[in-house]
C-alpha positions as CSV (number, residue, x, y, z in Angstrom):
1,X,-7.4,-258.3,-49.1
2,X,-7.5,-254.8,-47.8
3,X,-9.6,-255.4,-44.8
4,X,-7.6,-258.5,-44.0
5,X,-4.3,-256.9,-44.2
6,X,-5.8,-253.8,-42.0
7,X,-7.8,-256.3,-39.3
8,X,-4.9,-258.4,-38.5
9,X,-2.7,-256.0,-38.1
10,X,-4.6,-253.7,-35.9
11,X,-6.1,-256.9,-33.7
12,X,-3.8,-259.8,-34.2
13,X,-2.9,-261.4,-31.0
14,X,0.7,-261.0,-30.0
15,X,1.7,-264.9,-30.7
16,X,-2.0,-266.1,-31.6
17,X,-3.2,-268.9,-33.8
18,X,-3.7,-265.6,-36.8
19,X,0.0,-264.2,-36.1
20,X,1.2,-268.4,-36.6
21,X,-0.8,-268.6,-39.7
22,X,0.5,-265.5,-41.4
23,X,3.9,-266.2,-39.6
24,X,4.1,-269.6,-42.3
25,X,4.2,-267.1,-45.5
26,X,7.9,-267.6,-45.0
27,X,10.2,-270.8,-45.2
28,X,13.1,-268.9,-45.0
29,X,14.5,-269.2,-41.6
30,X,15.0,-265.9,-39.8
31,X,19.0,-267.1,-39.6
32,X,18.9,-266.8,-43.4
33,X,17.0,-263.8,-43.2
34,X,19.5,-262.1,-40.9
35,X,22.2,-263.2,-43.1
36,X,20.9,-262.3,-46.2
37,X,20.0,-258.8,-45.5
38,X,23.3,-258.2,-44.2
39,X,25.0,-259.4,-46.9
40,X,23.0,-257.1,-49.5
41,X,24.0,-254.3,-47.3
42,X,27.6,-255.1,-47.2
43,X,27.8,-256.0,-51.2
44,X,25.9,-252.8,-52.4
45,X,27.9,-250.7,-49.5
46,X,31.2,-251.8,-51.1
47,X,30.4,-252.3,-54.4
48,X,29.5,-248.8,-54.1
49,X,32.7,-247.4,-52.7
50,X,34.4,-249.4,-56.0
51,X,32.0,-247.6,-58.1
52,X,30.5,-251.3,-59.7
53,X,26.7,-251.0,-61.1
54,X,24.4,-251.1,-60.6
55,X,25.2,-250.8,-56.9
56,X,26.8,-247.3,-57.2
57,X,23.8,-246.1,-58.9
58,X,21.1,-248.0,-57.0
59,X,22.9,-248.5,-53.6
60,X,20.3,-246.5,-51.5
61,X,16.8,-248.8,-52.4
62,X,19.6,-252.1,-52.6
63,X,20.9,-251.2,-48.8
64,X,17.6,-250.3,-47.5
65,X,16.2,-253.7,-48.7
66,X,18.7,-255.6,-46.9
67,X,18.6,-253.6,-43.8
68,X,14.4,-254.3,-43.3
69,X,15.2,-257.8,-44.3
70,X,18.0,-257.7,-41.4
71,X,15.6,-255.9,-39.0
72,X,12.9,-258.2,-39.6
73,X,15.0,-261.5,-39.3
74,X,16.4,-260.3,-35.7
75,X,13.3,-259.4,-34.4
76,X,10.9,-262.4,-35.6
77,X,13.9,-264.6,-34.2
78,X,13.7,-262.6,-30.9
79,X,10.0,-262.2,-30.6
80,X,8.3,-265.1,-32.9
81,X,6.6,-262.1,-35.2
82,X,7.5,-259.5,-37.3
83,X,6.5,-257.1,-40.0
84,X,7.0,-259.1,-43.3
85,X,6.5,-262.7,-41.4
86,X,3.4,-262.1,-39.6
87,X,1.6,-259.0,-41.7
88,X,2.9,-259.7,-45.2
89,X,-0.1,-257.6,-46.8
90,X,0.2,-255.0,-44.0
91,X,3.6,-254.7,-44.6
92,X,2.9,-254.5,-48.7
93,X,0.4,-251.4,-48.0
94,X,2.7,-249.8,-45.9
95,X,6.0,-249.8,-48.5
96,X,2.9,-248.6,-51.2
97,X,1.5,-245.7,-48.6
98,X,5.3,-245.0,-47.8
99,X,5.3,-243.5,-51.5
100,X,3.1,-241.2,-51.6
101,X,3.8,-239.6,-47.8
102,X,7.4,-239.4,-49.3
103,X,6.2,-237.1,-51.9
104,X,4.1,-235.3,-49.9
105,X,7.7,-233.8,-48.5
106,X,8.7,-233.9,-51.8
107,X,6.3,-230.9,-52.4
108,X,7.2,-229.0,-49.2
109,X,11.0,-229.1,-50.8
110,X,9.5,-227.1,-53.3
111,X,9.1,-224.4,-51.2
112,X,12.1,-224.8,-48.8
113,X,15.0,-226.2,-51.1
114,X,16.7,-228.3,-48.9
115,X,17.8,-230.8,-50.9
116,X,18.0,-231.5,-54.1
117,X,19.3,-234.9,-56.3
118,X,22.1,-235.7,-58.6
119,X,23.5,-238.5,-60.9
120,X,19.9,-239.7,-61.4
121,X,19.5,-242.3,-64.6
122,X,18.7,-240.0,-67.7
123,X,15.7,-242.6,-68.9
124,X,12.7,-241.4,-67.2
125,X,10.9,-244.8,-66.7
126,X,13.9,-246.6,-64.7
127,X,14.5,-242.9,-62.9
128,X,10.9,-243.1,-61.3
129,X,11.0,-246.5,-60.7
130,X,14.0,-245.4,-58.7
131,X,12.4,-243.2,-57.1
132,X,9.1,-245.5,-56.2
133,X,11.9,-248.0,-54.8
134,X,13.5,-245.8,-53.0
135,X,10.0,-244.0,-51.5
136,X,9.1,-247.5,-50.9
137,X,11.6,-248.1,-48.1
138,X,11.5,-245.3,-46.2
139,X,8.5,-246.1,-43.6
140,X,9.4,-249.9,-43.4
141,X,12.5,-249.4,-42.1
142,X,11.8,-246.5,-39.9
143,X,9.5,-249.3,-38.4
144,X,11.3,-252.1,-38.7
145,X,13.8,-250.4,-37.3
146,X,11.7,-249.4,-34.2
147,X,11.2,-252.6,-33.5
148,X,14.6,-253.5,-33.8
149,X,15.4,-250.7,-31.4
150,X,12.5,-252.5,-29.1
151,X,14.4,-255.8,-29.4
152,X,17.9,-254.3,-28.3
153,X,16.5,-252.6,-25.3
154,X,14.2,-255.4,-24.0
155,X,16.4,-257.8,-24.7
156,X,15.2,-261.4,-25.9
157,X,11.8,-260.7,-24.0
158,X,8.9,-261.3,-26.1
159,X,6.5,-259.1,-24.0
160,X,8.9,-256.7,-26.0
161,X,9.0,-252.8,-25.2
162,X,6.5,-250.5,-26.7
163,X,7.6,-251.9,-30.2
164,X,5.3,-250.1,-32.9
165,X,3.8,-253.5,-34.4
166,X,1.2,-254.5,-34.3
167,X,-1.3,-251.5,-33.9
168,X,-4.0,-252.1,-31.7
169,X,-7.2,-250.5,-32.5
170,X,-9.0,-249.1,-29.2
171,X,-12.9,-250.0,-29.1
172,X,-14.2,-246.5,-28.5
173,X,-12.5,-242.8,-29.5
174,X,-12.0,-240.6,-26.5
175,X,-14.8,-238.6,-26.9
176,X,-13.6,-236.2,-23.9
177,X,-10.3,-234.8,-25.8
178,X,-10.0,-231.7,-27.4
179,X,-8.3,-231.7,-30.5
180,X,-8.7,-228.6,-31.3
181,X,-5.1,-226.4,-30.4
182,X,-2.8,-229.3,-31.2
183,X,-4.9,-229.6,-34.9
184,X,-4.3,-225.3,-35.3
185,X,-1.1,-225.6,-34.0
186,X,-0.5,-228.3,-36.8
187,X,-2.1,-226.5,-39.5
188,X,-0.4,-222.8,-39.2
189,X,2.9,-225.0,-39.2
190,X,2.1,-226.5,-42.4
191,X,1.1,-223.4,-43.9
192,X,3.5,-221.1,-42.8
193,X,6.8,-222.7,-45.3
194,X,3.5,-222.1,-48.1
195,X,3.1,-218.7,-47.3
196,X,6.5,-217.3,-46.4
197,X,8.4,-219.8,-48.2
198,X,12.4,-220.4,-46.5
199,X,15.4,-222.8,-46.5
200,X,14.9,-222.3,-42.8
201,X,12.0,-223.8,-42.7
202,X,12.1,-227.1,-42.3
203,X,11.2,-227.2,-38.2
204,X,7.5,-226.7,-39.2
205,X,7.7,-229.3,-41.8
206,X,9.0,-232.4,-39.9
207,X,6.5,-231.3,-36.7
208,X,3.5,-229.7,-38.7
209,X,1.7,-233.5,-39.3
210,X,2.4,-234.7,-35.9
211,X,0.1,-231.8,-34.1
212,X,-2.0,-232.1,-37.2
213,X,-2.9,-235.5,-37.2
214,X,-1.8,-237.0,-33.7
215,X,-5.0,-235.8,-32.1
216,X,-7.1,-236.9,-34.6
217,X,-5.8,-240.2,-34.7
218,X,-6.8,-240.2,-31.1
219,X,-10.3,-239.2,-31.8
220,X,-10.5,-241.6,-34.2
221,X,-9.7,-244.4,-31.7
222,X,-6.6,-245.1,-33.7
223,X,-2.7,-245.1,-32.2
224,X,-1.5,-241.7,-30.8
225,X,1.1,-240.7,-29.3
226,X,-0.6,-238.6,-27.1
227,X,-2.5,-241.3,-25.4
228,X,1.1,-243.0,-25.1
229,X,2.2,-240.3,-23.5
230,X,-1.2,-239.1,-21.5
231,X,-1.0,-242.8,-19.8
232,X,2.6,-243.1,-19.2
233,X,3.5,-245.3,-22.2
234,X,6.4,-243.9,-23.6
235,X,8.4,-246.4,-25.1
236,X,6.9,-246.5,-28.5
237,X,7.9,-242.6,-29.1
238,X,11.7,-243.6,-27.7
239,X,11.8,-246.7,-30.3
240,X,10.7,-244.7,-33.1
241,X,12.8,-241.7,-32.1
242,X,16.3,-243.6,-31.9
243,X,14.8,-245.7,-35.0
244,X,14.7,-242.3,-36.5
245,X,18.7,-241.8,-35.7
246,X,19.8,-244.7,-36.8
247,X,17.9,-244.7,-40.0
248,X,19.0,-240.7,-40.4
249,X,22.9,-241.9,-39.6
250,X,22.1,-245.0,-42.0
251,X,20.6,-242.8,-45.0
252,X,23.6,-240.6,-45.1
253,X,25.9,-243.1,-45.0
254,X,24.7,-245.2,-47.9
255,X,24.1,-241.6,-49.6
256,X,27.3,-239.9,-49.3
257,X,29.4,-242.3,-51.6
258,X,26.6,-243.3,-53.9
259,X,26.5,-242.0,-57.6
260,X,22.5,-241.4,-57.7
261,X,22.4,-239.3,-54.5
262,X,21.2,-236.2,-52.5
263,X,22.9,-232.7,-51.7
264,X,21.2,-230.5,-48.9
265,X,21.2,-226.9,-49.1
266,X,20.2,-226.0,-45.7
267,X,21.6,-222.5,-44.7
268,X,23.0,-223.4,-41.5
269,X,26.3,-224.7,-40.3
270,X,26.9,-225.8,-43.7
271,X,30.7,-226.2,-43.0
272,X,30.0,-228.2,-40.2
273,X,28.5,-231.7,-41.8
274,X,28.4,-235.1,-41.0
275,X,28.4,-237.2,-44.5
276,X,26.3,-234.8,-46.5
277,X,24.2,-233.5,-43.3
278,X,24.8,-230.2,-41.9
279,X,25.2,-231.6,-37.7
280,X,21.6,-229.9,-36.7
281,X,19.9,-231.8,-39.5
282,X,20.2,-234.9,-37.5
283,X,17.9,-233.4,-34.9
284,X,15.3,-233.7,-37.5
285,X,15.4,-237.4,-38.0
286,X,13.7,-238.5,-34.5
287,X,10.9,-236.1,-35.1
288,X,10.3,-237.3,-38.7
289,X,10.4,-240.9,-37.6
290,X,7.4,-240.1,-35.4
291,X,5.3,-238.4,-38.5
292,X,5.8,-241.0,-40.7
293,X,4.0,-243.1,-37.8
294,X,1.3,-240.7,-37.2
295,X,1.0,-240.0,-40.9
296,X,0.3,-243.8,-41.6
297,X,-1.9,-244.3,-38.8
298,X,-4.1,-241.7,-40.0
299,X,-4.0,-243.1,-43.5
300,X,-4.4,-246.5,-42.2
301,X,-7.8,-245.3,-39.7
302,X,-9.3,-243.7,-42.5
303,X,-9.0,-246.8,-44.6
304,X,-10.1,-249.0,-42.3
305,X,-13.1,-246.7,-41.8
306,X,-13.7,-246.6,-45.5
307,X,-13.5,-250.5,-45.5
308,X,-16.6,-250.6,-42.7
309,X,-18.5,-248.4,-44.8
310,X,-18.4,-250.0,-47.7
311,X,-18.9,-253.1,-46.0
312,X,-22.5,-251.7,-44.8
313,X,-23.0,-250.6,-48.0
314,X,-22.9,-254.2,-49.7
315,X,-24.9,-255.3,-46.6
316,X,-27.8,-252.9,-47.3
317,X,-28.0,-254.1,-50.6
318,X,-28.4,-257.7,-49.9
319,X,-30.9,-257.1,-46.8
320,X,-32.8,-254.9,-49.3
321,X,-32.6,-257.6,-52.1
């Protein structure tokens, strides 16, 4: 399942006979797709301002749901594909890989306190399953939002405009890039809020992965956003970066009124907020949008690497049977 998920989406066809075939997972018409998602969004969002359960409690993973199904419907109906309609089991791996890169900032907030969670349920099996939910969301609909983004700025064209799906796997790694400063430049970043741990620190975290890993994603032959940028292809970085806005203006707003919610204490400008975000923290969300993406195609390259191996593995063993 893996390797089908992984192979389709890095070299499905845009509208070929495999992107039509996965496309029919879904009898829902993207219409009622549209529709429901925003209807979950607008039920939770006011349920939540009346203080009704379990939206008040729940309304962050509820909204988010309903805004990836909304995302999704618009821009299958726009461009014929999508996320959950043509790459169900991509999509299914990447809400399960979004949990754990969650928590990998989870532990960084360990050293830089910069937020921290209240009105969380008391039993500890439905608070982590919050939690899993919630973690769940997070790179969907910074993707799915991306290619909304790509939608809304290329109109109705299904050539589309740099959107982020599907990855496209390049046939050989460039061999004649030097990884090597981006990848220290990465690594001292990570390390320094681990070393000299500040509330000020979150710059380094939400940039660290993106010199870490970008360049080896490149050698890899994988999606970088260096080669975007090294041959002029920019429009992937601008979907994901005004994804990232409109997810970080989206997060606070379904945060700020909810009962199971986040507080920031970030020293700076911390009279000066928007919702619960202190105005600079927004600058954050464009650069996080792009780590998620470079975090996942790292995971993603590795995997599909580990899924070749072990596919010459079993094919050793039945030559040498």
């Amino acid at each position: 399942m893996m390797d089908q998920a992984l192979h389709h989406g890095g070299h499905g066809g845009r509208g070929g006979k495999n992107r039509q075939e996965f496309s029919s997972v879904s009898s829902v018409s993207p219409v009622m797709e549209i529709f429901l998602g925003l209807t979950i969004m607008i039920v939770s969002e006011g349920a939540t301002l009346a203080h009704v359960e379990p939206f008040w409690s729940w309304n962050t993973p509820i909204c988010w749901t309903g805004f990836i199904l909304f995302a999704d419907g618009i821009v299958f109906r726009a461009r014929g594909n999508s996320w959950l309609r043509s790459a169900p089991r991509e999509f299914a791996l990447l809400a399960l890989a979004s949990i754990p890169l969650w928590l990998v900032f989870e532990f960084y907030n360990r050293f830089i306190h910069n937020w921290y969670y209240v009105g969380l349920p008391e039993n500890p099996i439905v608070r982590y399953f919050g939690y899993a939910w919630a973690f769940a969301t997070i790179s969907p609909a910074l993707f799915e939002g991306a290619e909304l983004v790509a939608v809304l700025r290329a109109g109705t064209s299904k050539k589309g405009s740099g959107v982020v799906f599907p990855f496209t796997a390049k046939t050989t790694p460039d061999l004649f890039f030097s990884p090597a400063l981006p990848i220290v430049v990465g690594a001292l970043l990570l390390a320094w809020p681990l070393v000299r741990p500040s509330p000020y620190l979150a710059a380094p975290v939400w940039l660290g992965f993106i010199f870490l890993l970008d360049p080896i994603n490149a050698r890899l032959g994988a999606e970088s956003l260096t080669d975007d940028l090294r041959t002029g292809r920019a429009d992937r970085i601008v979907n994901l970066a005004l994804s990232g806005l409109l997810c970080g203006f989206l997060w606070e707003l379904w945060n700020y009124w909810a009962r199971s919610k986040w507080h920031y204490s970030v020293p700076i400008m911390e009279n000066l907020k928007f919702f619960e975000m202190p105005l600079p923290g927004y600058l954050g969300f464009p650069a996080f949008a792009l780590e998620c993406f470079t975090m996942y195609v790292f995971l993603r390259a590795v995997a599909l690497r580990l899924v070749a191996r072990d596919q010459n593995r079993q094919l050793g063993r039945t030559i040498a049977l």
